[in-house]
ROVO-11981 format. One record per residue (C-alpha): x, y, z; residue in one letter. Coordinates in steps of 0.2 Angstrom, whole numbers, plus 2048, in hexadecimal, padded with zeros to 3 digits. Layout:
BEGIN
XYZA ...
END
This chain:
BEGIN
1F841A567X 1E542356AX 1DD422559X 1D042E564X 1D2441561X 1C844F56AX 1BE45F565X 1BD46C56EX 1AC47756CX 1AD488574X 1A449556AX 1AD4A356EX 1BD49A569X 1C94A655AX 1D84A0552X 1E14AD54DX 1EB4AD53CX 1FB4A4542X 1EC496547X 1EF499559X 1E049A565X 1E24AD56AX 1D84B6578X 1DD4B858DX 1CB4B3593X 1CB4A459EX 1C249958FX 1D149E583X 1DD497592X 1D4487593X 1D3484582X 1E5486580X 1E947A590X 1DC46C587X 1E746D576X 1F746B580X 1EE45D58AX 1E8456579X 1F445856BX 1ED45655AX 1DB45B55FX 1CE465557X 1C847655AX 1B5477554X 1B048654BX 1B1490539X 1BC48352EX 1C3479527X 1D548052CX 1E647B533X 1EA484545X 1FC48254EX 1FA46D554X 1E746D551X 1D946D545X 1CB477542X 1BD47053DX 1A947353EX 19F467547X 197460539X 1A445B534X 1AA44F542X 1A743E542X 1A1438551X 1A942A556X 1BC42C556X 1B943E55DX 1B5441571X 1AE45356FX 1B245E57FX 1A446C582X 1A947A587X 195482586X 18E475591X 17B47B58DX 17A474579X 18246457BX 17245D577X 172465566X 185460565X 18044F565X 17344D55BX 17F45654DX 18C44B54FX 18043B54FX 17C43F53DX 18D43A53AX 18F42D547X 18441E552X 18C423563X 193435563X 19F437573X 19B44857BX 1A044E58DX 19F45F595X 1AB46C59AX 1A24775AAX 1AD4865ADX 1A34945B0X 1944955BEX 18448D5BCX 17E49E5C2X 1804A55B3X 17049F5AAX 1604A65B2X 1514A25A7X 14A4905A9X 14D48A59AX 15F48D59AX 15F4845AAX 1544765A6X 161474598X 1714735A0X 1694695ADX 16445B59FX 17545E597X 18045A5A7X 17344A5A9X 176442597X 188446597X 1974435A2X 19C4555A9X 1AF45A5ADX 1AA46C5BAX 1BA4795BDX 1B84775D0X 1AF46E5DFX 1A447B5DEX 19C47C5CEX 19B4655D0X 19146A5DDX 1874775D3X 18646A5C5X 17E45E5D0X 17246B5D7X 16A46F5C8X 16945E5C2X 16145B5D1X 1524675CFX 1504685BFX 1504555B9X 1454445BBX 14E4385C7X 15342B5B9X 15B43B5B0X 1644445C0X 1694315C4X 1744305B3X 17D43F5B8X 19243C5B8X 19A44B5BEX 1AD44F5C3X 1B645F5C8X 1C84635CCX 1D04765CFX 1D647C5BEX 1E74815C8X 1F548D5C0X 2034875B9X 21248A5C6X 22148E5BBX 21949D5B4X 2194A85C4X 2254B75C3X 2314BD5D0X 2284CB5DBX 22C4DE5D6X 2274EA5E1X 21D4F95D9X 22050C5DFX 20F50C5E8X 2054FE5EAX 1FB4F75DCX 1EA4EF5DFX 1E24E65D1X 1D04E55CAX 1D04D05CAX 1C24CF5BBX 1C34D45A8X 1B24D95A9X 1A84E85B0X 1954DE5B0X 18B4DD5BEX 18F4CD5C8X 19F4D35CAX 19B4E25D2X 1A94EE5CBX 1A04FF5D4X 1A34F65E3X 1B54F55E1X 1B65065D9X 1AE50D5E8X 1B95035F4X 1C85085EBX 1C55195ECX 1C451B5FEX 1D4511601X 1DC51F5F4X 1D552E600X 1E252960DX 1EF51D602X 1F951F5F4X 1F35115E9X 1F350C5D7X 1E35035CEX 1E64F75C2X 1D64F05B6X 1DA4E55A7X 1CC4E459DX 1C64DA58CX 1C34E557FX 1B14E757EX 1AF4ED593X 1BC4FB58FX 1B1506588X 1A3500595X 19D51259EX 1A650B5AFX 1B45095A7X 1B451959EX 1B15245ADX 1BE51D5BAX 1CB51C5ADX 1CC5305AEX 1D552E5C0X 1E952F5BEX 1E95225CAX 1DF5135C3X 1E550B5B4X 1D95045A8X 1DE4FA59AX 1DE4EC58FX 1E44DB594X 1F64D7594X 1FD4D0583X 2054C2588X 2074B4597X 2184BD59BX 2104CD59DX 2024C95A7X 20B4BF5B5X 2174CE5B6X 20B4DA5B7X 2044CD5C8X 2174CE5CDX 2154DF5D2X 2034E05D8X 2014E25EAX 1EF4DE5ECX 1DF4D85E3X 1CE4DC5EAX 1BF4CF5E3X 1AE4D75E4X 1A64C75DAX 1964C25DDX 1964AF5D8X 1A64A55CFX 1A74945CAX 1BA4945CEX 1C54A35CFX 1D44A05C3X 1D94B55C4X 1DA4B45D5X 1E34A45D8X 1F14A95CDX 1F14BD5D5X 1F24B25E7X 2004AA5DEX 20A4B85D8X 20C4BF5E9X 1FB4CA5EBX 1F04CB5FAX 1DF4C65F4X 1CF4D15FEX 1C14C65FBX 1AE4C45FEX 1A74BA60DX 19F4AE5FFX 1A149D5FCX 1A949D5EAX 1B84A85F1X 1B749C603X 1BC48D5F6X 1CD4965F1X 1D849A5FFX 1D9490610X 1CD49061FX 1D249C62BX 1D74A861BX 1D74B9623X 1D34C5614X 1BF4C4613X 1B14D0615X 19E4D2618X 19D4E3615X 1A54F3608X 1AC4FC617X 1B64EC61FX 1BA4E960CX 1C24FB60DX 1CA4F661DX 1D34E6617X 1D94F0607X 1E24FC610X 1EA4F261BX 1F24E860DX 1F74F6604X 2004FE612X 2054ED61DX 2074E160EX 2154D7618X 20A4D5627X 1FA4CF61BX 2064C4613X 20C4BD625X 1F74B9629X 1F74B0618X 2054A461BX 1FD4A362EX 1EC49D625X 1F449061CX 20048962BX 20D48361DX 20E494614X 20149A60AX 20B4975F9X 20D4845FEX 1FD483601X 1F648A5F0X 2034815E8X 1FB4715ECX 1E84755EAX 1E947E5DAX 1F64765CCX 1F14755BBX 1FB4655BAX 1EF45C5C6X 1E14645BBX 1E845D5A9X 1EB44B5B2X 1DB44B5B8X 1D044F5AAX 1DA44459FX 1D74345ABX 1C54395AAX 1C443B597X 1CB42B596X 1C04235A3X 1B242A59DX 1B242458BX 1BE41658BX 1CD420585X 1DF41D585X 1E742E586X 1F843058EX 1FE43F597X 20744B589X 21D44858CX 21E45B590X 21245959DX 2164495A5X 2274505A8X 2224605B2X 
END
């Protein structure tokens, strides 16, 4: 029996009114795979309340030493800790990097991740944000700070069982593989692309976006075309595989992602991924992957050949991997390997004796 429980701090956490975490965003995801991982936790945010298996709770009022708070926020764990050390001598804290380090341009958000991966051990959503982690802490703190650094990554993975029998669509569908239209995705990029392939092929657009982007101008302007479909995001975990069940091809115009959940699970489904020669997309798919391009018009070029020859792309794929492409995702990107992982850590790292939920031990 663990008399340990964890908080989870993600500030843009909401617990709807049946208490449970609601939201399609990738942090929503995760927070609902860490309560699944960590029954009886705590969700930290406007409270006291009951949610469906957790609590919520503010952070002051957490007592610091039978709690192992998870950060979701990475950059104020500083402040999180001196909070919860006004309640306790040795407050356990660790972060939770899932987004790029990218993301922060200004020097002092920098210089304060990089102290907050130094003091704190630091669980990173892919090999390649750990090695972004370790970057920064490099540059931007002393020696006997960078030298404290604990830092451990593993592929957040998809869970296999939730992948939908394929369902072929009238005309292919090619999906926008982002909820957002900002800059580092690129969206006019794809729209451009897009709309050459639809000059000489009968295709159908498909962009899911959060609530806030769909009234973006972008968004506003191409959803006028009868053949792009933009939307808001799927209801339900049902709906949004079945809609990847039937989507021929995704192209990702990204400029930097820590990991790549969307695309993973589209590769999953079925769909031919188009990707940019980069090194975040490289990190995803096999070596000798086929599908990437330097350029918009050889982007163009791979679209229209997975739209009109989607077998034949598919063939390359399985080629790539030498086992079969869906073998080979199958076993680099589980969720199951993630959960067992982060737990072994958690307990490692603060001394912990949590075992591996029944449900998921048993999958």
């Amino acid at each position: 029996m663990n008399d340990v429980r964890v908080a989870i701090k993600y500030d843009n956490v909401f617990v709807d009114a049946d208490g449970n975490i609601a939201g399609h965003e990738t942090g929503d995801t995760l927070v609902r795979r860490l309560l699944r991982l960590f029954p009886n936790s705590i969700v930290i945010g406007a409270g006291p309340r009951k949610g469906n298996g957790f609590d919520v709770l503010p952070l002051e009022f957490i007592g610091g030493e039978d709690v192992i708070v998870i950060n979701m926020d990475v950059i104020d764990s500083v402040e999180v800790w001196r909070t919860l050390h006004q309640n306790s001598e040795s407050p356990k804290v660790m972060n939770f990097l899932w987004w790029p380090v990218a993301r922060f341009k200004s020097h002092i958000e920098k210089a304060a991740l990089a102290l907050s991966v130094a003091l704190f051990p630091t669980f990173a959503n892919s090999e390649r944000t750990a090695g972004e982690a370790r970057e920064i802490v490099s540059k931007w703190d002393a020696q006997p700070l960078a030298e404290r650094a604990i830092i451990a990554w593993v592929n957040l993975g998809f869970r296999h069982e939730h992948v939908q029998p394929r369902r072929e669509a009238t005309a292919p569908v090619v999906l926008y593989p982002a909820i957002y239209v900002t800059a580092p995705k690129r969206p006019q990029m794809f729209f451009d692309i897009v709309e050459r392939v639809h000059e000489h092929t009968d295709i159908q657009v498909e962009v899911r976006l959060t609530e806030s982007q769909l009234v973006s101008e972008i968004a506003m302007r191409y959803s006028r075309r009868d053949w792009i479909w933009i939307g808001p995001l799927t209801a339900g975990r049902d709906s949004y595989w079945e809609a990847l069940s039937r989507t021929t091809a995704f192209l990702a115009t990204a400029e930097q992602e820590s990991y790549g959940l969307m695309y993973v699970e589209a590769l999953a489904a079925g769909a031919i991924g188009i990707f940019p020669n980069l090194p975040w997309a490289h990190a995803l798919v096999p070596d000798r992957y086929p599908f990437f391009y330097d350029t918009p018009q050889q982007a163009e070029e791979l679209l229209r050949r997975a739209v009109t020859q989607p077998e034949e792309c598919l063939g390359e794929m399985d080629a790539a991997a030498g086992t079969g492409f869906q073998r080979w995702l199958r076993s680099r990107h589980d969720d199951d390997i993630f959960e067992r992982v982060i737990l072994a850590r958690v307990n490692q790292w603060f001394d912990a004796t949590f075992d591996l939920p029944k449900s998921l031990s048993e999958v």
